[in-house]
C-alpha positions as CSV (number, residue, x, y, z in Angstrom):
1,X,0.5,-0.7,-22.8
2,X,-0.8,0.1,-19.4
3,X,-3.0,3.3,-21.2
4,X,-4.8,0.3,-23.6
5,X,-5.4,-1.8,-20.2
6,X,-6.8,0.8,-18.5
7,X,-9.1,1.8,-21.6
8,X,-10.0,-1.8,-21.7
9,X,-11.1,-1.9,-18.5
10,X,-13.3,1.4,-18.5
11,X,-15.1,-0.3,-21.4
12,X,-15.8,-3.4,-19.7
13,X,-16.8,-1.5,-16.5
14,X,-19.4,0.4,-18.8
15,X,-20.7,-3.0,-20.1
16,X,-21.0,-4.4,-16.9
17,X,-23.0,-1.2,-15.9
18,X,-25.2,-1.2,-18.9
19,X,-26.1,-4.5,-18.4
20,X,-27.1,-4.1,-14.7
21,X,-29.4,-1.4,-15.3
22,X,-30.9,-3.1,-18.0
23,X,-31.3,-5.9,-16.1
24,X,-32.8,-4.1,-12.9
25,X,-35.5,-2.1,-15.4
26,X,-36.5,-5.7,-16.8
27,X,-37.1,-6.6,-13.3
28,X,-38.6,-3.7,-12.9
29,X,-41.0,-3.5,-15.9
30,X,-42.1,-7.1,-14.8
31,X,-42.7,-6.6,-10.9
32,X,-45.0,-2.9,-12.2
33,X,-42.4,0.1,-12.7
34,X,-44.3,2.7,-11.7
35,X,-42.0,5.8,-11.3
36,X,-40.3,7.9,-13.7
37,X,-36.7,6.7,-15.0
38,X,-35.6,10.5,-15.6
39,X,-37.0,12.7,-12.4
40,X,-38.4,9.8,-10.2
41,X,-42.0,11.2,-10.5
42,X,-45.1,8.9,-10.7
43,X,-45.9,7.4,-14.2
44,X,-49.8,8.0,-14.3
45,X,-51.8,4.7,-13.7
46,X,-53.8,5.5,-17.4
47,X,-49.8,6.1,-19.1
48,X,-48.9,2.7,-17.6
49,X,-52.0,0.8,-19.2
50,X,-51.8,2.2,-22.8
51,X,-47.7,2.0,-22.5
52,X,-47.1,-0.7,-19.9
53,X,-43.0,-0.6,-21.0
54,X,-43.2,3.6,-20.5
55,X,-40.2,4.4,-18.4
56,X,-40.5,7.8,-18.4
57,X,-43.5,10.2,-17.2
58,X,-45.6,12.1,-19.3
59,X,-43.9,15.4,-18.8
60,X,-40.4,14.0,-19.2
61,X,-41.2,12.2,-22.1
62,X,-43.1,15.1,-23.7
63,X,-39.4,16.9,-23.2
64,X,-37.4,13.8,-24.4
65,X,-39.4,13.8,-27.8
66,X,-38.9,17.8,-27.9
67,X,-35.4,17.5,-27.4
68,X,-34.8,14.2,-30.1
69,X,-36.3,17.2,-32.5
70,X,-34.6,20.0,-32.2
71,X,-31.2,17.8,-32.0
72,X,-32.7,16.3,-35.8
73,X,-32.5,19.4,-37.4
């Protein structure tokens, strides 16, 4: 009994984290997020215009979309 408790609250501790971080990237995208989610770096002013919910850089996102490929195959 105790081990389903426990699991029970890991998964509502994840929730509750989830939920936070989405939160703070809402508040985020609305006050101007203008640093990269992955490595911290500076989304470009030009990347922010033509993507204005971009999260990630132009270099991290270049490796993002690489990686989503090779793990399609």
């Amino acid at each position: 009994m105790a081990d389903e408790v426990d699991r029970a609250n890991d998964i509502s501790e994840d929730h509750r984290t989830v939920s936070i971080r989405s939160i703070s990237r809402e508040v985020d995208r609305k006050s101007g997020l203008t640093h990269c989610d992955e490595c911290g770096g500076e989304i470009p002013l030009a990347r922010r215009l033509a993507y204005p919910s971009a999260i990630l850089c132009v270099n991290c996102k270049e490796q993002d979309e690489r990686d989503a490929r090779i793990y399609r195959r």
